[in-house]
N, C-alpha and C positions, 0 to 999 in steps of 0.2 A: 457659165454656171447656171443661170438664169435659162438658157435651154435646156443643158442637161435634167432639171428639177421638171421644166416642164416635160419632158418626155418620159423620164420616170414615172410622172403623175398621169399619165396616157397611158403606160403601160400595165400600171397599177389598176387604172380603170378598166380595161381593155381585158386584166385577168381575171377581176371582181365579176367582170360582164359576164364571161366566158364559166364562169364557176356557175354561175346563176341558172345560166343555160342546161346543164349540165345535171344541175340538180335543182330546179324549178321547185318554187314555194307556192304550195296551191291556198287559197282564202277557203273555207268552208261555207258555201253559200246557204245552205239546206240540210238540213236530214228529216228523211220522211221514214214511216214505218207501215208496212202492208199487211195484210194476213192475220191481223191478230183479231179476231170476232169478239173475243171475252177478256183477253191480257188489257188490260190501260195503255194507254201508249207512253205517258209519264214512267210506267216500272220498266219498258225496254230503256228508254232512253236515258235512265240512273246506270246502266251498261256500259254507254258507250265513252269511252275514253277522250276523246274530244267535243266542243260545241261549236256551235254557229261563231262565225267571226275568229275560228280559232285559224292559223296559219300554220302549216305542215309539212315537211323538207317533202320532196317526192322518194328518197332515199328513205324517210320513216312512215311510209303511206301501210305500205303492206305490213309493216308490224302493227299499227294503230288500230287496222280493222281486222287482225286475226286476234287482237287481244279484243275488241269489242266483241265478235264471235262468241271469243271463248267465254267471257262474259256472260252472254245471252243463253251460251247452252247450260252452263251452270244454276241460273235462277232452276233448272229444270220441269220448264214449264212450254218446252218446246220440242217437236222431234227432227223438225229439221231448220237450220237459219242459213240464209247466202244475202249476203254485203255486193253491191253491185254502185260503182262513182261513176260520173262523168265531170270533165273539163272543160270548159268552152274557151276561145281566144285571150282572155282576158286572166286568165291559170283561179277563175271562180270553180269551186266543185258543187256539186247536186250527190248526197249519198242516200240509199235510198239499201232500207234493210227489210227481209222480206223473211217472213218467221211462220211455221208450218203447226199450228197447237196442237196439240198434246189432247185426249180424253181425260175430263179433270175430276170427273166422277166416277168414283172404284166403290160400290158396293158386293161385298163379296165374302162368300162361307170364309169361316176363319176353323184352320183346323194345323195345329202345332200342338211339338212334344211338352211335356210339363216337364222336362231337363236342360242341360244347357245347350246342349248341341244333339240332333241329329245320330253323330257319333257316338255318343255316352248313350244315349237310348237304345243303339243296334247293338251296341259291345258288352255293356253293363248292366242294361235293367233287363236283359231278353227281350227287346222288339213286343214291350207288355201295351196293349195296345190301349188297356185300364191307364196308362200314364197319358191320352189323349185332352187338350182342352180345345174345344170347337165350338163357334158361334158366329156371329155378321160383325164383319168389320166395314165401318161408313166413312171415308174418306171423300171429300171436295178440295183439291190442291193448290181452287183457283178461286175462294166462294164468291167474292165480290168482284174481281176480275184487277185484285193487288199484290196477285200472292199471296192471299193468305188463304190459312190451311183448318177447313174443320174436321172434326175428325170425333168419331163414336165408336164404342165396340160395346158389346154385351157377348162374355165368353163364361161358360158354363164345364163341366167335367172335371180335370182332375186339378184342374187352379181356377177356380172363375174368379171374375174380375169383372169391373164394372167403369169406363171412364168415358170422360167428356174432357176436347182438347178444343185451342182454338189458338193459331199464331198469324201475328199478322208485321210481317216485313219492316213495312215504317207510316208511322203514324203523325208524321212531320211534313211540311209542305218540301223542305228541304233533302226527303228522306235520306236521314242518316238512324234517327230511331226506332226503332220496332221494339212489342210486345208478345208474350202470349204465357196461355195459363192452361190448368189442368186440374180436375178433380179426379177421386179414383177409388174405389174400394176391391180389396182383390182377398181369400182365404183360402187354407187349403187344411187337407185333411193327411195328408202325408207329406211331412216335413222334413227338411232337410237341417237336422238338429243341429251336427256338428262335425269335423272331418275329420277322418281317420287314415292314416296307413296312407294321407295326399288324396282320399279318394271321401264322397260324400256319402255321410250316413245317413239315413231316412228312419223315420216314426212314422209306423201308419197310425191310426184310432179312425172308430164310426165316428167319431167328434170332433170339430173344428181344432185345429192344432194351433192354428197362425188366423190372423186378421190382419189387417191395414187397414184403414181411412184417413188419406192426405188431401191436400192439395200445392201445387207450383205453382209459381209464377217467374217470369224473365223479366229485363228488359235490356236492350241488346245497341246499340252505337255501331256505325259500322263507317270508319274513314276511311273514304275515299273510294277504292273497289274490292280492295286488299287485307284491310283491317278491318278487324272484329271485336268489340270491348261485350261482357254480357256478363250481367249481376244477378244474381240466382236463388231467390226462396223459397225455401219448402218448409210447407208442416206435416208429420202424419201422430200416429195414435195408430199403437202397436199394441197387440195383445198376443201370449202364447199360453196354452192348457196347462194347467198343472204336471199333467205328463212328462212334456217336455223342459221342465222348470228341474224337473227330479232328474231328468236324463242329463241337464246341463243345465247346471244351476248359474253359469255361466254366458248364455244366453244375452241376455243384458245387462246380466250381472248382479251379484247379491241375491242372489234366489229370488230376483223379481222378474213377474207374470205380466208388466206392463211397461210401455214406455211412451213417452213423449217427449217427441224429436224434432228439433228446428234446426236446419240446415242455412245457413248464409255460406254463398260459393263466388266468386270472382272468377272467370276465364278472357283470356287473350288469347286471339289468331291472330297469326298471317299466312293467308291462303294464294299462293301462287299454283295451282296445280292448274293444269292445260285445261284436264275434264274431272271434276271432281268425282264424277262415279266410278270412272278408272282412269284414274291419272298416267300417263306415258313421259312428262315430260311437268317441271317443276319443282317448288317443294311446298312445303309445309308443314308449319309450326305452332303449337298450342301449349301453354300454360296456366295451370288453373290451380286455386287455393279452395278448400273448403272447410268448414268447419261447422263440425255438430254440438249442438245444445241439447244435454240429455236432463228431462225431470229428473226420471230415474235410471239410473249410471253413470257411466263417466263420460266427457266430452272427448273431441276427439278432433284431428287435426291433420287431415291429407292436402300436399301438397304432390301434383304432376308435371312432369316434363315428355313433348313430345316431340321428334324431329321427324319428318321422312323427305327423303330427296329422290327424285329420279329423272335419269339419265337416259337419253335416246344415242344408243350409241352410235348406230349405223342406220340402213334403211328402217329394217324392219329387228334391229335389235336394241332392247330397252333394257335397263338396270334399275330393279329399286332397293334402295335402302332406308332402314329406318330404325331409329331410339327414343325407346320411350325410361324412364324413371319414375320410381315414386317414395314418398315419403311419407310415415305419418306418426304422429308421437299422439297418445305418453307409447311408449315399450310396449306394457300391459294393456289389451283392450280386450272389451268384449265382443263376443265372436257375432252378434249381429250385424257390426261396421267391420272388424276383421277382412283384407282383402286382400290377396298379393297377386299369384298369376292365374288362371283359369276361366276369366269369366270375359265378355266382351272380344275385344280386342287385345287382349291382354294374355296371349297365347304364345308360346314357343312352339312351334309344330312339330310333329312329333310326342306333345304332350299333351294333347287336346283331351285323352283321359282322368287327366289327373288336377285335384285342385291345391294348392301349392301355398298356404297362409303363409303369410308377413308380413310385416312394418315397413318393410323396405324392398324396390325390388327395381332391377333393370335388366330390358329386354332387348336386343339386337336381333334384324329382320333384313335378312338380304336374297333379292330374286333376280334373277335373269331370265329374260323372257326373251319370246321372238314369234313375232306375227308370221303366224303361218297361213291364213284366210283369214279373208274378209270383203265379204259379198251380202248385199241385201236382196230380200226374197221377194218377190211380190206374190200376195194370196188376196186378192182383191178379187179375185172368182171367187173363193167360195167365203168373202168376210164382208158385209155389205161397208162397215164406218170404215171412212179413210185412215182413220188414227191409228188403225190397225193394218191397212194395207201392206205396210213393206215395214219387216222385216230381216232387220240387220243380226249377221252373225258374224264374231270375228272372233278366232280359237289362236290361242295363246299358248302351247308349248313351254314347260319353264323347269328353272331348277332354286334349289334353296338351301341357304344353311342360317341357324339361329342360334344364339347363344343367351343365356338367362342367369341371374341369379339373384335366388330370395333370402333375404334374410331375416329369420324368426327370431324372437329372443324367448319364448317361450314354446321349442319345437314339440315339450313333452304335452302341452295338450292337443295336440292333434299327433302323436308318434310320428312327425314328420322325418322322411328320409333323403325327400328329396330339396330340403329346405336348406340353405347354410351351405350348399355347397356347387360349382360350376355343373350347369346343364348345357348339352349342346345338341342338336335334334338339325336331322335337314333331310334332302329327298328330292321327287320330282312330282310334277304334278301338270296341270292339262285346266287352263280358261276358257272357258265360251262366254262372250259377252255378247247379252241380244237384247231382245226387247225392253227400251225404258231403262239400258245400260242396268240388266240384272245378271248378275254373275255368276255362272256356275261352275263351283270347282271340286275335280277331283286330284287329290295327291296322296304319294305313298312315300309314308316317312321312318325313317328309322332314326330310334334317339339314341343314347351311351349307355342304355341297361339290353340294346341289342334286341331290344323290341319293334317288330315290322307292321303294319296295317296301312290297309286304304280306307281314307276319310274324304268325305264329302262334306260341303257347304253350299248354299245358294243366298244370297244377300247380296250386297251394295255397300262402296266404300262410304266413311264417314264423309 
């Protein structure tokens, strides 16, 4: 008995040995970071998913440093990142991450429609070119070399506005907390009073119609590399004309011409998306409560839900899908906070013309896509800065169907038709994503009234 146990115990060691072999546990000896002239080297290495003295199956090596990667491209404060280890006899590793920076000063004409999209401008207003607001936007994405972001505009024409931003990552030795604020004055002379027939009515007058002056503030927690806690206040001082008081005395309600408004907001993430400028593979999740303080009207109380997932199905074929919710009480509000589908992100395609008020509203977003190219360009002949030399373009092929539904409880002040009742819109449409992962999309969509167009967008995912 007394051999048998010992040969067991031989054998036992003899497998434990042979597992080891097999899949070698490396010590992390080092990590070093190269290339970065302005980034901190503190804010790359809040990226990386393990430290010094950490210990690593050889079987989870390659996932450790494609999630550090993804990581680092995300801060988007870089245009290219490559992770490079070595091992030496002893199964010590040396990792060494070498990061390509980004041009982090964007001074540049600011020239956008004074509507919500592009689309509504070419289809609705007549391509009126009097609906232009154009000025210098001053952007620093790096100013002290923490990531953090200042930011100026002065914009004049048919919405001017006026602000001062400044965000800064984490303001803790630990960085998990970050800050940032914002002032802002913005007025306009043709307003968008109140919506009709799902579509927006305008006031013009030689006289100011609207004003604003506010200011935000954040401040933001972020556990671990994945979570995001951020606590959110604002004030503004709303003013509208008499005009528009008589046009909709509803407005802010009670026939009043002013308001003052304080915003307390709460949001959670969790961001697993691969590249958050365009995600192929992950999800992504947010929930956020807010709640306004009205001097004058009524308070008011939205609450959101967001989900998107997607799926890499094959090489070069991707799935996304995505639900969003909202909620807000009392029933009755006034149409200054009034919000359901049309603005932001908060679109059903295919209805990109139309704005869709309610209390309530949930939106389903599903695409199939498929990498058709992708190739980077070098034009380092005729661009002298590197940050600009190459040029990536990768065209994306896709199709889509969306489903919506809003619910008004008061559809008769806006004669709403397409409110209170299932919406379903889809089509196809054509991604190029290039420089500084900016996205340019065109798709042609048809919705359930059997209405056809092609719309264009250019932006960047949240």
């Amino acid at each position: 008995m007394r051999l048998t146990g010992f040969l067991l115990a031989v054998l036992w060691f003899c497998a434990g040995d042979a597992r080891a072999f097999e899949n070698p546990v490396y010590e992390v000896r080092s990590i070093r970071v190269e290339g970065n002239k302005v980034t901190k080297t503190a804010i790359i290495e809040r990226e990386v998913v393990f430290k010094t003295g950490d210990f690593i199956p050889a079987d989870q090596l390659n996932e450790k440093l494609e999630l550090t990667r993804s990581n680092i491209i995300n801060t988007n404060l870089f245009l290219d990142i490559s992770i490079a280890h070595t091992v030496d006899s002893l199964m010590q590793m040396d990792v060494t991450i070498y990061v390509k920076e980004r041009w982090y000063w964007s001074v540049l004409p600011y020239l956008v429609l004074g509507d919500r999209s592009f689309n509504e401008w070419w289809y609705e207003r007549g391509r009126d070119l009097r609906r232009l607001t154009y000025g210098l936007y001053l952007t620093q994405y790096n100013f002290t070399g923490n990531a953090d972001i200042f930011s100026a505009g002065v914009y004049l024409g048919f919405a001017p506005q006026y602000y001062l931003g400044y965000s800064r990552p984490y303001i803790d030795r630990q960085k998990r907390f970050g800050v940032s604020g914002r002032v802002f004055y913005t007025s306009r002379r043709n307003l968008a009073y109140r919506t009709w027939n799902d579509k927006l009515a305008f006031l013009s007058s030689d006289s100011l119609s609207f004003s604003r002056f506010g200011a935000t503030a954040e401040v933001r927690y972020r556990r671990g590399h994945n979570y995001f806690h951020t606590v959110f206040l604002g004030f503004s001082e709303n003013q509208i004309s008499d005009t528009v008081v008589r046009a909709n005395p509803g407005y802010f309600g009670e026939g009043k011409d002013h308001q003052t408004l304080f915003n307390l907001g709460y949001e959670y993430r969790v961001d697993f998306r691969n590249v958050r400028q365009y995600p192929l593979k992950g999800s992504f999740f947010a929930g956020s409560i807010n709640h306004f303080f009205t001097r004058y009207g009524k308070d008011q109380t939205n609450l959101l839900l967001l989900y998107n997932r997607y799926f890499p199905l094959a090489e070069k074929w991707f799935l996304e899908m995505g639900l969003r919710g909202k909620a807000s009480f009392p029933r009755r509000q006034n149409y200054f906070l009034v919000s359901g589908l049309g603005y932001g992100g908060n679109i059903a395609r295919g209805y990109e013309l139309y704005v869709i008020d309610g209390q309530y509203f949930a939106l389903n977003r599903n695409t199939l896509k498929f990498k058709a190219f992708d190739r980077k360009f070098d034009i380092g002949w005729i661009i002298w800065k590197k940050e600009f030399a190459m040029v990536p373009v990768t065209i994306y092929p896709n199709v889509y169907l969306d489903y919506a539904y809003v619910r008004n409880f008061t559809p008769e002040r806006s004669n709403s038709r397409l409110s209170n009742t299932r919406l379903a819109g889809g089509g196809v449409g054509l991604d190029v994503v290039t420089f500084y992962n900016i996205n340019l999309r065109a798709y042609y969509s048809v919705n359930q009234m059997r209405e056809r167009k092609l719309f264009f967008t250019v932006g960047r995912e949240f």
